[in-house]
N, C-alpha and C positions, 0 to 999 in steps of 0.2 A: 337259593342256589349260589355257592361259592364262585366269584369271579374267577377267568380263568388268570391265572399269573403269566405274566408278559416278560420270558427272563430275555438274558441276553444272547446275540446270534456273533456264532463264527464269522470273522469278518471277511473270509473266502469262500466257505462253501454258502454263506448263509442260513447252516445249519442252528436253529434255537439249540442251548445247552438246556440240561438236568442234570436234578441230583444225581449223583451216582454216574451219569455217563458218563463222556471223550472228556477228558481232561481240558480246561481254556491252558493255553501258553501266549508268552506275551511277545509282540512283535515287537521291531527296531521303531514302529512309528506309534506305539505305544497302545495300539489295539490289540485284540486281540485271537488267532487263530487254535481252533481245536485238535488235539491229538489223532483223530483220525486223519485230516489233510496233512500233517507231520508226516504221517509214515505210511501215504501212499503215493507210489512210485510212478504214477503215469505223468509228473511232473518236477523239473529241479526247483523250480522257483514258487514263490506266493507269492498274489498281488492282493494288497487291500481295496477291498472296495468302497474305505471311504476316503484314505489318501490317493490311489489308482498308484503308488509306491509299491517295488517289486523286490523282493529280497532271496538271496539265494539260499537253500537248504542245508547245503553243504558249507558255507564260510560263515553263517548267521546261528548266534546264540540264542533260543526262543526258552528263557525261563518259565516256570509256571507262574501265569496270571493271577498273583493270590488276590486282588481284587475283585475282578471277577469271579472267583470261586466262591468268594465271600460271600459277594453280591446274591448269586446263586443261591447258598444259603440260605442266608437271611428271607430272601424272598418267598422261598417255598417254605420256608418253616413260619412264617410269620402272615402270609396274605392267603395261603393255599392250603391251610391244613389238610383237608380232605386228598388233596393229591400227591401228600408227603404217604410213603408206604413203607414199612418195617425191613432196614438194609440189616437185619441180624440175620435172619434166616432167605430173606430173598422169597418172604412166602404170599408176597401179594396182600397182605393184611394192611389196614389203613395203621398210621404210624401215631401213637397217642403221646412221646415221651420223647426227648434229647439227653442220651448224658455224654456228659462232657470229654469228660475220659476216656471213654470207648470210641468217642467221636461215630456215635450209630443212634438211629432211630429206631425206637420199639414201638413192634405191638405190645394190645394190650396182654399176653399171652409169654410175649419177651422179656416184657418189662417183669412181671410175677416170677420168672425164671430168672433174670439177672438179680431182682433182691434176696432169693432166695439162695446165691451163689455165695460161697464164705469170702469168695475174692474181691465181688465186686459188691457186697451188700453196701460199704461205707460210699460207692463212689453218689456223685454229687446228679442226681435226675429231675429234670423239670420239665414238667408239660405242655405239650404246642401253647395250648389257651396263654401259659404265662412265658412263654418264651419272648425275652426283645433281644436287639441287635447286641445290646450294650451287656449284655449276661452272658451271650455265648462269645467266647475266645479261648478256642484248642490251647492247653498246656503247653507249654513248652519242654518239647521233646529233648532229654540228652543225646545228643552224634557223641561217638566213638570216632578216633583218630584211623586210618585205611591203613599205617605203618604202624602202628601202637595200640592194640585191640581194646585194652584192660584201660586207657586214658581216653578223657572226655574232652572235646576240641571244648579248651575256655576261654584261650586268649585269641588274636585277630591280629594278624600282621600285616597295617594299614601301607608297606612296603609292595610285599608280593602280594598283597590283594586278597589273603585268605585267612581259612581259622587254621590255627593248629593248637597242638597239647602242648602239655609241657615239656616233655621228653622234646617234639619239635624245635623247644625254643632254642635250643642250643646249637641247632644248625643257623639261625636266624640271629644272629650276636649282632651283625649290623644292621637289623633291621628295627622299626620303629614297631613295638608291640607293646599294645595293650590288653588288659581282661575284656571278654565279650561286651560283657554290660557296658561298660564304658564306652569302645571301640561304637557299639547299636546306640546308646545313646549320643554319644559324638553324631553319629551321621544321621539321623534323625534330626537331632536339633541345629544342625552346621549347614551340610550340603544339601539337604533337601529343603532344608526352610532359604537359604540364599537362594536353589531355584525357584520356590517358589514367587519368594519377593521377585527374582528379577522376570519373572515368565508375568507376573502379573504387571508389573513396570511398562514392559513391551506391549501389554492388549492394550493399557491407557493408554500406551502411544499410538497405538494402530487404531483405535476408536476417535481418538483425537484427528489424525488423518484424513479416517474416514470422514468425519464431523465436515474437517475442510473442504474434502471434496464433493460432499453433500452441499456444501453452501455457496463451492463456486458453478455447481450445477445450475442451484436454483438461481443465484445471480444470472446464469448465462441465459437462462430463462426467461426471467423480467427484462433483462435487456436486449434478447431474440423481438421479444414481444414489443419493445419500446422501438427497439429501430426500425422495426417494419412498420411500425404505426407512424414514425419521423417521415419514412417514404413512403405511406399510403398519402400522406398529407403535404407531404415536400412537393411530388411530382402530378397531383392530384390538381396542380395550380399551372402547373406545368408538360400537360399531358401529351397536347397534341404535340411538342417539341421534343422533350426527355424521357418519352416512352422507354425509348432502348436503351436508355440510360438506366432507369430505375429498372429493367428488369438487369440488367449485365450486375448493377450494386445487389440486387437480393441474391442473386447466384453467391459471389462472390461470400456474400454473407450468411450464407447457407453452409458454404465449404468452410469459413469461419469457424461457425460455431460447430460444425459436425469434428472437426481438430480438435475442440475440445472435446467432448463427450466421447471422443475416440478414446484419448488419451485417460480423461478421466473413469470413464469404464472401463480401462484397462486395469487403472490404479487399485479401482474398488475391487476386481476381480483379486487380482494378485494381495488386498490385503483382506478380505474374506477368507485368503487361503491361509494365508498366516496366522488367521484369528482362529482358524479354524483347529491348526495344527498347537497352538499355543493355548488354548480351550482343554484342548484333550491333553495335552501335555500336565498342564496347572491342574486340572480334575483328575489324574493319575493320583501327582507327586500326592496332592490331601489325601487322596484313598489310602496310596500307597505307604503313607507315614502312620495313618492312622492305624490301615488294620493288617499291615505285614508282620512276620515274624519274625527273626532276626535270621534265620536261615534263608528265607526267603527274598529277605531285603539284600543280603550280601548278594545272591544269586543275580540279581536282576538288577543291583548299584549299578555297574556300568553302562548298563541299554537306559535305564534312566537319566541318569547324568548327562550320556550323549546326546540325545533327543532335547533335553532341556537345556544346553547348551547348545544346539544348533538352530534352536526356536530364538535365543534371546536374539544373537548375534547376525541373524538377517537379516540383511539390509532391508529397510522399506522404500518406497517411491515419496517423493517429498513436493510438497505440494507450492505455488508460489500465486501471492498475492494477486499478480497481475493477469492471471488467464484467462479472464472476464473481461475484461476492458477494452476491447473491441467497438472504438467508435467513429462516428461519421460524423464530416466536416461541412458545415452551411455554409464557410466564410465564403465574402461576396452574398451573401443571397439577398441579403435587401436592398441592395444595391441593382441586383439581377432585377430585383420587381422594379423599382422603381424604373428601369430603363426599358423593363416590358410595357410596363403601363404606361409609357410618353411615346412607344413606337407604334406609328403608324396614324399619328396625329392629322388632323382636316386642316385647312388657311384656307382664305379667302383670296385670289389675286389679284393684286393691288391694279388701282386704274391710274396711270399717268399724269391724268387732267389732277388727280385730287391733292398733285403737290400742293397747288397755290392754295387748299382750302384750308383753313383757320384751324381746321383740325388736324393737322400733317405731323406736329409733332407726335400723337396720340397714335398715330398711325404708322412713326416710325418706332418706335417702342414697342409694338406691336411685331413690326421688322424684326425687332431685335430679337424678340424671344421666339421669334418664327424658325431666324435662322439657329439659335441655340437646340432649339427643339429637333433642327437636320442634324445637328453634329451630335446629339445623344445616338439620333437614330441610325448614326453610323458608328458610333462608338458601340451600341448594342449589337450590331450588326455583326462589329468583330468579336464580341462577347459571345454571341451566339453561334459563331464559324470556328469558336476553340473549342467549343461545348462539341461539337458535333465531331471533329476531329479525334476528340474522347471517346466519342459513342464512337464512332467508325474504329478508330484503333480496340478497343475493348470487342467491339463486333469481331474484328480480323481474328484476337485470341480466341474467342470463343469454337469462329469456323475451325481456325487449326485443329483445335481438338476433336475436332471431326474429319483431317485432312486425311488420314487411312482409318481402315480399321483396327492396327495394328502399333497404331502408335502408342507408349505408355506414356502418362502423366503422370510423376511426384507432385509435390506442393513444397516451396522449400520459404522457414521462416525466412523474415523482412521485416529487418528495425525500421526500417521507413515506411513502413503501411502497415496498415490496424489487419492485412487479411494476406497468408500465403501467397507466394506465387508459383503460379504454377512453370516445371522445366518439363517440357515436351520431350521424349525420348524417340525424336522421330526416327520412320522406317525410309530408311537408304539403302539404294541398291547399287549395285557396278553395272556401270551402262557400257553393256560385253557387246552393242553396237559398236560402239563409238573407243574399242581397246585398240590400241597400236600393237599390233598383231607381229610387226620386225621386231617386236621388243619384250611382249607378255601379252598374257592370254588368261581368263574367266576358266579355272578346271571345273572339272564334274562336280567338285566337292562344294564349287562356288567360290575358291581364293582367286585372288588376283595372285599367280607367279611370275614371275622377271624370266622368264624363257620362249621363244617363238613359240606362234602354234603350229601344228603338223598341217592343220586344215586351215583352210580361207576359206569363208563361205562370203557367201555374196553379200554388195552390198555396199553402197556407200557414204562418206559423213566419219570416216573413224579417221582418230586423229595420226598425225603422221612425223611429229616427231617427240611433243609429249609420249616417253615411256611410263605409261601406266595407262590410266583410264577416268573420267568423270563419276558424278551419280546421272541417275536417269532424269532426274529435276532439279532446278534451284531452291534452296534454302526458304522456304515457305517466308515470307512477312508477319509472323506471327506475333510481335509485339510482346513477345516471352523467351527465355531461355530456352536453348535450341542444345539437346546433346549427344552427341555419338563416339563410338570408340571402334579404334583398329587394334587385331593383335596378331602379330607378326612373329614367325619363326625364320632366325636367323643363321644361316649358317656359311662360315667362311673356308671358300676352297684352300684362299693362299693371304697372304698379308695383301694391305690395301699401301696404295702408293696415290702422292698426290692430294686435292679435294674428291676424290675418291666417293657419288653417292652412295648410300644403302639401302635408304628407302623417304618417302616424303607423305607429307598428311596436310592437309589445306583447305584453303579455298580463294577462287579469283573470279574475275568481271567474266562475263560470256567469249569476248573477244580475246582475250588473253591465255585461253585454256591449250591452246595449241602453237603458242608462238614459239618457243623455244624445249629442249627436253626436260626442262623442273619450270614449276610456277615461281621459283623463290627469288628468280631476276626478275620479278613483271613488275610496273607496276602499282596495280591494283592487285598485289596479293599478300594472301598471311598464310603464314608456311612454319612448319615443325618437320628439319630434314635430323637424318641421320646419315653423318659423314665423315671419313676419315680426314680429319683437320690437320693443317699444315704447320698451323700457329702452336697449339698444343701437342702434336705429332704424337696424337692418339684417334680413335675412335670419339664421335662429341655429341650432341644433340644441339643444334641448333636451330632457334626461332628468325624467323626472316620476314618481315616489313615492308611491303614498297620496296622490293628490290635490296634492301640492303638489313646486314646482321643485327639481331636486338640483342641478343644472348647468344653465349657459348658455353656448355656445360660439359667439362670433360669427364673423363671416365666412364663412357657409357657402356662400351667393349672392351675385350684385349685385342688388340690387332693379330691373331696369331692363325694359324690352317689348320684345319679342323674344328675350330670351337664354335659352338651351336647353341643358340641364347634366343627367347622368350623374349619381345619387348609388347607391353602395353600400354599404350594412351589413349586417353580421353580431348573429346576436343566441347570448349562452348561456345556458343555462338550466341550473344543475343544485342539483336537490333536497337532495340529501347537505347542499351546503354552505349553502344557503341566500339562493345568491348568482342576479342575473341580470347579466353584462355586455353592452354593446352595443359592436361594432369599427364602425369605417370604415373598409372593404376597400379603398379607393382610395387611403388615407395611408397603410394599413399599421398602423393604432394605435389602442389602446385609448381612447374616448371617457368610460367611465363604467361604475364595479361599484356595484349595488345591492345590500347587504347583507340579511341577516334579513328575507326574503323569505316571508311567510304563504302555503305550500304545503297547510295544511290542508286546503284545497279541491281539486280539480281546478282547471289555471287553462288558460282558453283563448287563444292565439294569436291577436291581433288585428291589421289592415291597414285603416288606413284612405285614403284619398284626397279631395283638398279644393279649390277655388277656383280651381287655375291647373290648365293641361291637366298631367294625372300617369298615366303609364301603369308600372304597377308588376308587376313579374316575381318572382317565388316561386320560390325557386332552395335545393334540396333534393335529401338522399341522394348520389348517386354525379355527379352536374352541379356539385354543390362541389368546386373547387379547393383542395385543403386541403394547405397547404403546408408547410414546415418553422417559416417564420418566424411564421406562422400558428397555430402550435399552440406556439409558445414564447412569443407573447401570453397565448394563452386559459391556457395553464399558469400565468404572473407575475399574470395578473389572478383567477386563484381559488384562490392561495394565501395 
């Protein structure tokens, strides 16, 4: 029993082709779709299903797929004969015969009548049994010119893109034309063998890639497995002490390596895909050089060329030495044992009488390293009261990230540590308790506005001359990157006159939140105002310090009545460093780091609004847009 023949399937309907039926045509991504999805209309578009690439019906060139067709061929004439059946008459008969010429299958029945025909008795007929790939190739057909009926398109105007006759060339004087043969040899041997070379250039690169990132895999692997083995045994000596220690290091080291294998399965994804498209690409061009005909290869030159030119020229993801090398530090440690192992040492104490005895010097020697043995065991003491300090501060980060449930976590690189750290995107609220109601008010929408409210509701603790409002809590002690943003809509009734404010974004001590109407004279506080400046006798953004100006950046408004402007920033806070910066999310750019930052307090979050209409949005947690470029700032500005 004849195997059944596995031909090839429409790459949209999934419909298998045959001899004889819907025509393959060839898509833009080099596969290919059958004549019936061409030209039915309950759709504009094609999608491939093995690119998942869409193309439009109406603006897209879909030549006929002579590969595929070929392929087709070959296949049912060569692996299938029994299934191959007689296209001369359409009579169901099993097909015993190929000729070339007629480009048709006979029966046995057909064939006796075609040699018997005076027309076709010479042409050239060979039987399934001897049929191979390399024997059958269709004649080549003469075209006639569509303006010149009686001339034969022979030449090809590598110019306009086409064949024309002779009678044509004379419209074509400046164009560059040669004879067919030449023009189908040219591109045969020229542009499609450069794409081929360069389609296969780009898989060794992309295999190469992939290679790297197959080996910094496995590296992160062996050294996943070595470093937990370093703190199975590091803290294993150390247990009852650095418990929380070595669990807070394998977290850490866990989100470590999961950066990589994020990254690096992204890679391999994105280059699977490439290879994938550069595969089909490169298996075209050889089909397509091989077994096209010169009608066909014109038709379809340009969908090819494009695709292999859009294959070479894609960028890849590029892989670097160091992604692996993620390691952890013992120094001190044998130093640590050596001062664990003297603590907590026995003496004997001494009896008074036993100066006078003969042995006293033996026994002050004895003194001596009694009392050396106290001062280890206070030196260990303080060794041990830093250790802990670590665990407790890495504790604190760790709570944070369970301080709401809505808070989001980044990881932002750090050249100074082998593992991420993470910036908490905590959820801040406007404490509409605690709003100075003479001055602005919490709307329905949630803004803070710079306008009275119509109601007072009861209630009291709200501030009274700060114009604006607190958050509902202090700046967590999280021992990480703290960040949030305000964005504010601006609009100015009439020109500002004076230090004139517009709006302010901060933070100060507890005591200080209500002492005067802005935090930016207190001081414990750090402050990003927006105000009509007297010195530059513009609109400015200014950062403020303990009371007094760090920066002044002009240009931030026109001073003028009517105009209505977008301002956004971002503020960071983190405690470790000491640092507070302020972005403006709409340049993209760091405006200002406050250094040595007095955290000894709790400091609270402060929003104010001021004299021109200001509706101000508190944008927080997982509604931050927190971007690559975005977190390469906040990284350069608290290093």
């Amino acid at each position: 029993m004849a195997t059944a023949v596995k031909l090839p399937q429409c790459r949209v309907c999934h419909t298998s082709y045959k001899y004889g039926g819907p025509a393959p045509h060839l898509l833009p991504c080099l596969h290919s779709v059958c004549q019936t999805c061409l030209d039915t209309d309950t759709a504009d578009t094609l999608t491939c299903d093995i690119c998942q690439e869409t193309f439009n019906k109406e603006h897209t060139d879909f030549p006929p797929d002579v590969v595929v067709i070929k392929d087709i061929f070959h296949q049912t004439a060569e692996n299938d004969g029994s299934a191959v059946l007689c296209t001369n008459r359409d009579d169901g008969n099993q097909a015993m015969s190929w000729c070339d010429e007629c480009e048709a299958f006979f029966c046995e029945h057909c064939q006796a009548s075609h040699e018997n025909m005076k027309l076709t008795r010479s042409h050239a007929v060979v039987t399934l049994a001897n049929l191979k790939s390399s024997d059958v190739e269709p004649t080549p057909k003469t075209v006639y010119c569509t303006e010149h009926a009686d001339h034969p398109l022979l030449l090809y105007d590598e110019t306009c893109e086409q064949r024309i006759c002779f009678r044509c060339k004379e419209n074509h004087s400046d164009c560059k034309v040669n004879d067919i043969a030449t023009a189908f040899q040219h591109l045969k041997e020229t542009v499609l063998e450069e794409g081929q070379k360069g389609l296969s250039k780009k898989i060794e690169t992309i295999r190469a890639i992939k290679d790297q990132v197959h080996e910094v895999v496995k590296m992160s692997e062996v050294k996943e497995k070595e470093r937990k083995e370093f703190l199975k045994h590091t803290f294993s000596e150390l247990r009852n002490t650095l418990n929380q220690r070595e669990e807070g290091l394998s977290l850490q080291l866990d989100q470590s390596f999961r950066a990589v294998y994020d990254i690096n399965n992204s890679r391999l994804s994105k280059l699977e895909m490439e290879e994938a498209k550069c595969d089909t690409a490169l298996g075209y061009c050889q089909k397509f050089a091989a077994m096209s005909s010169m009608d066909a290869l014109f038709r379809a030159r340009k969908t090819v060329v494009s695709r292999t030119n859009e294959c070479i020229t894609t960028e890849l993801p590029q892989v670097r030495d160091t992604e692996a090398a993620v390691t952890l530090s013992r120094q001190d440690f044998t130093d640590l044992k050596q001062l664990i192992s003297s603590f907590g040492g026995y003496y004997i104490p001494m009896d008074p009488q036993s100066e006078s005895n003969p042995e006293g010097s033996t026994m002050n020697a004895m003194q001596t390293k009694i009392n050396k043995l106290e001062a280890d065991n206070m030196l260990h003491l303080q060794v041990i009261k830093n250790r802990d300090q670590q665990i407790e501060q890495l504790s604190t980060t760790m709570k944070s990230l369970e301080w709401v449930s809505s808070v989001a976590v980044h990881f932002l690189p750090a050249s100074d540590a082998p593992f991420p750290v993470p910036l908490l995107c905590i959820h801040l609220k406007y404490d509409k308790d605690r709003v100075n109601l003479d001055s602005a008010h919490v709307n329905t929408e949630g803004d803070l506005v710079n306008r009275k409210s119509g109601t007072r509701p009861a209630g009291e603790g709200r501030l009274k001359k700060y114009c604006g409002t607190c958050s509902t809590a202090p700046l967590p002690r999280a021992g990480c990157p703290q960040y949030w943003e305000v964005l504010s809509r601006v609009s100015l009734d009439k020109p500002l006159t004076g230090d004139a404010l517009i709006l302010e974004v901060g933070v100060c001590s507890e005591e200080q939140r209500d002492v005067h109407h802005c935090i930016g004279e207190q001081q414990t506080s750090y402050s990003l105002d927006v105000v009509q400046c007297t010195t530059h006798g513009g609109i400015c953004r200014r950062t403020l310090k303990g009371g007094k100006c760090v920066l002044c950046l002009p240009d931030t408004l026109p001073n003028t009545a009517g105009a209505s402007h977008t301002l956004h920033y971002g503020v960071v806070y983190d405690d470790a460093r000491k640092k507070i910066v302020f972005i403006d999310v709409k340049e993209n750019k760091v405006m200002s780091t406050l250094d040595i930052v007095d955290s000894s307090q709790p400091l609270w979050p402060m929003f104010g609004v001021y004299n021109v209409t200001v509706s101000m949005t508190l944008v927080v947690g997982s509604d931050i847009n927190m971007t690559e470029e975005k977190k390469a700032m906040i990284v350069k500005s608290l290093s």
